[in-house]
BALOBA-1460 file (C-alpha; in Angstrom, 3 decimals):
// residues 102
<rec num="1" residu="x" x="70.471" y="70.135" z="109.661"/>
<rec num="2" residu="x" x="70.990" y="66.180" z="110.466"/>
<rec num="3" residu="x" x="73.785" y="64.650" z="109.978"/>
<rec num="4" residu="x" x="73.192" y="61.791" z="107.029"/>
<rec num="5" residu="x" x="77.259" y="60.242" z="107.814"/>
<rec num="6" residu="x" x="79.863" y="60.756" z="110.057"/>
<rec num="7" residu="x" x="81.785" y="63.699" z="108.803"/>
<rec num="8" residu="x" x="83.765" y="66.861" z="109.892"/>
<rec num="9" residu="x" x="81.475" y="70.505" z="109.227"/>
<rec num="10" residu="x" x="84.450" y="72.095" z="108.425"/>
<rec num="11" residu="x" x="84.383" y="70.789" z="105.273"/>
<rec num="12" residu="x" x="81.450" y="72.946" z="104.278"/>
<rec num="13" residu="x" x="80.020" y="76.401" z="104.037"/>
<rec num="14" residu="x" x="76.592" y="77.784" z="104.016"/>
<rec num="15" residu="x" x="75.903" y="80.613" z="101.146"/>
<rec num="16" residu="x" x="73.230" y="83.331" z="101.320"/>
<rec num="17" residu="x" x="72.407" y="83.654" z="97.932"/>
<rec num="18" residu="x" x="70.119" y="85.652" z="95.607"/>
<rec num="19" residu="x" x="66.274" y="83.905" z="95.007"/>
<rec num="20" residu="x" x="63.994" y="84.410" z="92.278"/>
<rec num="21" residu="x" x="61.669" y="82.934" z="89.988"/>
<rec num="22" residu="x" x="61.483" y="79.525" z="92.251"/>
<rec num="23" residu="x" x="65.384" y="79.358" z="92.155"/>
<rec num="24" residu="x" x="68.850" y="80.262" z="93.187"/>
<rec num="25" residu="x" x="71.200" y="82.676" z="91.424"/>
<rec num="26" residu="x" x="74.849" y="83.879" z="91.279"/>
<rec num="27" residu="x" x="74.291" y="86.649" z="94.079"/>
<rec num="28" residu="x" x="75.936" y="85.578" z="97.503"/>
<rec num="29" residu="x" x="75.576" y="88.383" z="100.187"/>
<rec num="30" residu="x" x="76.983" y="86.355" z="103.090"/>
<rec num="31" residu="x" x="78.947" y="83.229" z="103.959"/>
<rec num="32" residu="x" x="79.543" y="80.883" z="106.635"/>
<rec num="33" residu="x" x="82.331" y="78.557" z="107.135"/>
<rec num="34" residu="x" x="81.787" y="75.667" z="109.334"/>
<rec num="35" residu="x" x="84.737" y="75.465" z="112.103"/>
<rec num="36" residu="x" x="85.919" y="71.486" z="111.755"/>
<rec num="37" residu="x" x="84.264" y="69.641" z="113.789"/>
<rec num="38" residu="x" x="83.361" y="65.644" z="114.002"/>
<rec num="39" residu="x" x="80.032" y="65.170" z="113.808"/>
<rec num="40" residu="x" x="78.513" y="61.829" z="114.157"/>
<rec num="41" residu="x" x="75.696" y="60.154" z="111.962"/>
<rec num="42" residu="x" x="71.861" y="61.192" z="113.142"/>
<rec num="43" residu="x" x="73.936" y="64.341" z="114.684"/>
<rec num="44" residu="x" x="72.063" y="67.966" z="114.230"/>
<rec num="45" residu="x" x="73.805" y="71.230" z="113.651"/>
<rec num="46" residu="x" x="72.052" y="74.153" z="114.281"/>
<rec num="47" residu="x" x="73.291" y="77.625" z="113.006"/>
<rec num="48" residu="x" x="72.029" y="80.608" z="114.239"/>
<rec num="49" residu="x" x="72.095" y="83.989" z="112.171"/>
<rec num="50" residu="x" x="73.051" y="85.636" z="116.071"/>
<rec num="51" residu="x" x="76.145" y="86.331" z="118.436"/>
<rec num="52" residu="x" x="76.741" y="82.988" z="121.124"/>
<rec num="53" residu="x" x="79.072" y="80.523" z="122.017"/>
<rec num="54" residu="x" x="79.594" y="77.471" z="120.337"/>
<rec num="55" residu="x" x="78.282" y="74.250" z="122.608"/>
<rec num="56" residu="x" x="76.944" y="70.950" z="122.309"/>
<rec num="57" residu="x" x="73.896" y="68.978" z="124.369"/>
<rec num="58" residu="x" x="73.136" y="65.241" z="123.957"/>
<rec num="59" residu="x" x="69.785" y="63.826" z="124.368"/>
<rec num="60" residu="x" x="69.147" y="60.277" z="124.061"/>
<rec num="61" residu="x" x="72.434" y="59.217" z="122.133"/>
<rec num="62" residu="x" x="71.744" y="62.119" z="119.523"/>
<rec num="63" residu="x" x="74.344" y="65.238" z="119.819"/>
<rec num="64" residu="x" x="72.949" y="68.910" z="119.031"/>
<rec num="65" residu="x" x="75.492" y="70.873" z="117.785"/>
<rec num="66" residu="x" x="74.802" y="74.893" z="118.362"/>
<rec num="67" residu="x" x="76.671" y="77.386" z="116.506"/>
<rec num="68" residu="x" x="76.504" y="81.094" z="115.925"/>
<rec num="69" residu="x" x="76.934" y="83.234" z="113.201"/>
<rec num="70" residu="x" x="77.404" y="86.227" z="114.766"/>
<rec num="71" residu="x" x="75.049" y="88.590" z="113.008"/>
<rec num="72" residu="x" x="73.185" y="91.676" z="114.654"/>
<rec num="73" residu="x" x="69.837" y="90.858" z="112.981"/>
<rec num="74" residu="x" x="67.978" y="87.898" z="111.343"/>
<rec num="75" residu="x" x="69.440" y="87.517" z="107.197"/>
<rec num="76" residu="x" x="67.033" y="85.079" z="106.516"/>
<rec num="77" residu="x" x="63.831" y="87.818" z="106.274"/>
<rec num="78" residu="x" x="63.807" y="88.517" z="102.292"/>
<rec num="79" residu="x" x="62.147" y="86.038" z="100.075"/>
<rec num="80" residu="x" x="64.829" y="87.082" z="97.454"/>
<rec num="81" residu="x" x="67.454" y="85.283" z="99.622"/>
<rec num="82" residu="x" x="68.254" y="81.472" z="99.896"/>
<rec num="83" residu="x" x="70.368" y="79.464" z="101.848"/>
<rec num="84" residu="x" x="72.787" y="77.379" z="99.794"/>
<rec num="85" residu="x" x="74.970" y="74.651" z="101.509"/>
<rec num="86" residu="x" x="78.216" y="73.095" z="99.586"/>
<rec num="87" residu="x" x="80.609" y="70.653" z="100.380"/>
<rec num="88" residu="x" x="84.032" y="72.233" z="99.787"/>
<rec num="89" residu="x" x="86.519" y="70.147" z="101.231"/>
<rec num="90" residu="x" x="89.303" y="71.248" z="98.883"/>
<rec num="91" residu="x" x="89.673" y="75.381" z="98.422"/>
<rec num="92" residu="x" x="92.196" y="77.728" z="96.997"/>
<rec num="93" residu="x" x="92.519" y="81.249" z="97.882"/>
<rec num="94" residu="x" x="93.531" y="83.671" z="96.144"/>
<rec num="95" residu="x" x="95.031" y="87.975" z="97.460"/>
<rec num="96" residu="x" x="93.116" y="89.140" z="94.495"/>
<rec num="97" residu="x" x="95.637" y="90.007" z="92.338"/>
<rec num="98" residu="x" x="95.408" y="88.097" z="88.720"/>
<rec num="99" residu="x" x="98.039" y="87.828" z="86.704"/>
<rec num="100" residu="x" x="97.450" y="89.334" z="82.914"/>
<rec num="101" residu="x" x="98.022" y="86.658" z="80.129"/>
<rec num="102" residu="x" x="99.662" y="88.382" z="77.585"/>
């Protein structure tokens, strides 16, 4: 991915969701958070579905940002699968336990 602004990665997370019929649905199998990190405009971030360490290389004024997502096998195989990527800068979580109205 290139970086359109100057902004920090760890404001977003990349979804691998359900495909079909030419679109995304509901269905998300795995995520990835971005650590925070500055990235710079014209920047890439590259995410790989395997094990590594995190590093960066520059090559003429551009900085490639490698990052690993620690899987033991490609996720990206099934053409009923999709790669969705939001900006969530601002999250609640929650331990799973909803209270009842009533």
């Amino acid at each position: 991915m290139k970086a359109e602004t100057a902004l920090d990665i760890g404001e977003y997370v990349l979804l691998q969701t359900g495909f079909k019929d030419g679109g995304v649905n509901s269905a998300v199998f795995s995520a990835f958070w971005f650590p925070d990190k500055e990235v710079s405009a014209g920047d890439y971030v590259i995410l790989y579905t395997k094990s590594g360490k995190a590093s960066s290389k520059e090559f003429n004024d551009v900085h490639s940002h490698f990052l690993y997502w620690g899987k033991a096998h490609s996720i990206w195989q099934d053409e009923a699968k999709a790669a969705v990527l939001f900006h969530a800068p601002d999250w609640d979580s929650f331990s799973g336990h909803l209270a009842r109205a009533g």
